[in-house]
N, C-alpha and C positions, 0 to 999 in steps of 0.2 A: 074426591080422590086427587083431581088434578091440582087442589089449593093443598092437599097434603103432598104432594110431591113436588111443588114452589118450596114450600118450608124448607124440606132433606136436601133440596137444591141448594138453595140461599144459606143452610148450615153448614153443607160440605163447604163448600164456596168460603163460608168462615172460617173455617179447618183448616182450610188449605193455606188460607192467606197469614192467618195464626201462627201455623208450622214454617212458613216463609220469613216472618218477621223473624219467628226466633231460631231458625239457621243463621238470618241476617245478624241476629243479635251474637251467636257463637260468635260466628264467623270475625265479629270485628272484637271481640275479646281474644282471641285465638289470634289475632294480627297484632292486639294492640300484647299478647304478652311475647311474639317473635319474630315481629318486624318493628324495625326503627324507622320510623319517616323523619323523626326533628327531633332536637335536641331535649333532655327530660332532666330536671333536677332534682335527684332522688331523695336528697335531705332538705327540709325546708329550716333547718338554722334554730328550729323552736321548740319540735319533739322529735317524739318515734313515729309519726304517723307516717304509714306504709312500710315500717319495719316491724320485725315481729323476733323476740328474743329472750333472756333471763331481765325480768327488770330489775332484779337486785344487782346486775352487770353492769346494764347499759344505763346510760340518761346525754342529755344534752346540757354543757357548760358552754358558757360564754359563744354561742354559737359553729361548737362544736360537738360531733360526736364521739362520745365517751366509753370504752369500755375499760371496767376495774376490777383487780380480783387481790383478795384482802389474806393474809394468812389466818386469820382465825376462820374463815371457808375455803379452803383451799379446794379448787377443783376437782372433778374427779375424771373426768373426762373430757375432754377439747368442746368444747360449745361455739356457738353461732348465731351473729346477731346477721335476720334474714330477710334482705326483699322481699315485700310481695306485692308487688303493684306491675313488675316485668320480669319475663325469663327470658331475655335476649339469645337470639341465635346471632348473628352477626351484629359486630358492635367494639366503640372504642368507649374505654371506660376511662378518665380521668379523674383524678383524685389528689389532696394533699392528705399525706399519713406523717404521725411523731410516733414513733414507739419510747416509753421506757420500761425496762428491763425485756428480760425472757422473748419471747418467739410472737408471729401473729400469720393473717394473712387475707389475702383477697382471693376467696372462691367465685368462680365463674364457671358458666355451662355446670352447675354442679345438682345433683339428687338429694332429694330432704328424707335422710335416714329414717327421724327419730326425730318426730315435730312434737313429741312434749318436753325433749330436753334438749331440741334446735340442736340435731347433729346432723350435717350434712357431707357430702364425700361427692368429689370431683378437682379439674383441675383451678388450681391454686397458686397466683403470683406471691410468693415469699417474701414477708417480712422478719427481719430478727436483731435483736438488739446489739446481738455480739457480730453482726455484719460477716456473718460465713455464709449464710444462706440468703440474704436477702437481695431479691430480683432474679432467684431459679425459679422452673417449673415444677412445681410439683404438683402432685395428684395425690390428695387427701383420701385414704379408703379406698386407694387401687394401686397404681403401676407404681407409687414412691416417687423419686425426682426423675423427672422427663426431660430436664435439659439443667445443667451445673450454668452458674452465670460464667458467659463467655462463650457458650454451645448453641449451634446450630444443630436441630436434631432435625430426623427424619426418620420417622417410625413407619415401620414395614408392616404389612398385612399380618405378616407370620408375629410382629411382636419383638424382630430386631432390629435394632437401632445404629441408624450412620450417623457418627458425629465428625462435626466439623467443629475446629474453634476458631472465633473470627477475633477475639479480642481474650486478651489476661483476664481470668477471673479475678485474683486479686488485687488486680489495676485499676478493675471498673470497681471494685468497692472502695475504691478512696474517696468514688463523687456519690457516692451515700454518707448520709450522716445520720446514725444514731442518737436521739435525744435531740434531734430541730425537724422543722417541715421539710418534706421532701413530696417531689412533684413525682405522683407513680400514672404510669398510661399502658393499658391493657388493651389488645389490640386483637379482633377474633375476626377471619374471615373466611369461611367456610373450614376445612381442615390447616388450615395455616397460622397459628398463635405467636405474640411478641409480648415482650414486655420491656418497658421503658422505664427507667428513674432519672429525676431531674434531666430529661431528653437526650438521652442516653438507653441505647438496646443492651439490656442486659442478657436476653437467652429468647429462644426461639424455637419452634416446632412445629413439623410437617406430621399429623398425626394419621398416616394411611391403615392403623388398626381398627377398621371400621364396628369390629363388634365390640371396642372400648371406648372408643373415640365420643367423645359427646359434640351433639348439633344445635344445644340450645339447651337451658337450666337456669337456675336460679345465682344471684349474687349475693354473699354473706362475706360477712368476715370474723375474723378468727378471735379467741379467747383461750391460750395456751396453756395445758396443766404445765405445774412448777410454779416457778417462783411469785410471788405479787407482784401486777404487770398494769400500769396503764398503756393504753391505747386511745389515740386520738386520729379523730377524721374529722374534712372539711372539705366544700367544692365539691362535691360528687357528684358527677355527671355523666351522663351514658349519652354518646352522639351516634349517628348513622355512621357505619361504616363507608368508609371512601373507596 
């Protein structure tokens, strides 16, 4: 009896130590999808590995990431090609983006709708070919544009919005340039969001709507219905917030 209750001993004793490691083991996947300790290079220049998308959209050329949408399949709905290796809660994102034609964008803190046809909705640093929208805030599948470039916003609990303008909207779109590389820097810390082109803030948000507000999500970027559009990335990197 007492060598059988050694055994139930030495097994709990296993249990326990079992269920330790793999809290331990959440616990550092849960850190490592929303906390940044050091710098992370989310494209390795060679495939998709760690993104997840249409692959008739995406591929990697000349060590770049490619998204193409052709008229004889024209779109039916906005798509998204999707990290999944991090879902940063604070974090600066850098990146060089080229658009040619039509609309694109870089999701952040965003929700995965519709992961067999990688639809995701959240906020959103704008890119666009026709340079009206590129480097606003907007919010894919919720609030619409949260700051025009050139806007200081600050969103209220209740849902309204104080704006300030710190700079000309279409001044600052002179130092974008549609059809060449452009350096884009996304900037999350806590409820406080920026976005930068070629180092330059283009628009800004205090988001104190806390039952919209996103703390942490996934990064994707965009594939616009309308016209045939390439899209090109490179450099993508996610650092620790400062």
């Amino acid at each position: 009896m007492r060598y059988l209750r050694s055994i139930s001993a030495a097994l709990l004793c296993c249990g326990l130590a079992a269920t330790a490691v793999q809290a331990q083991d959440e616990s550092t996947v849960d850190a490592k999808s929303h906390e940044l300790t050091e710098a992370v290079n989310m494209f390795n220049g060679k495939d998709l590995s760690g993104w997840s998308g249409r692959e008739d959209l995406w591929s990697v050329e000349d060590g770049e990431l490619v998204g193409r949408t052709v008229a004889e399949n024209p779109l039916k709905r906005n798509t998204f090609l999707i990290y999944t290796d991090h879902q940063p809660a604070d974090f600066e994102l850098t990146l060089q983006f080229k658009i040619e034609n039509t609309n694109s964008g870089i999701q952040y803190r965003s929700k995965v709708l519709d992961q067999d046809n990688f639809v995701v909705g959240g906020y959103q640093a704008d890119i666009d070919f026709g340079n009206r929208y590129a480097g606003i805030l907007y919010e894919e599948q919720g609030r619409g544009i949260l700051a025009e470039r050139g806007q200081s916003v600050t969103i209220g609990a209740d849902g309204k919005k104080e704006v300030k303008e710190f700079a000309n909207g279409a001044k600052l779109g002179n130092g974008i340039h549609p059809g060449k590389w452009n350096d884009y820097r996304v900037v999350a810390k806590g409820n406080h969001l920026q976005h930068f082109i070629n180092g330059t803030m283009t628009a800004e948000v205090i988001d104190n709507q806390s039952e919209k507000a996103a703390t942490s999500g996934v990064i994707a970027f965009q594939l616009h219905v309308g016209d045939p559009m390439v899209m090109r990335f490179k450099n993508i990197v996610l650092h620790p917030v400062k």
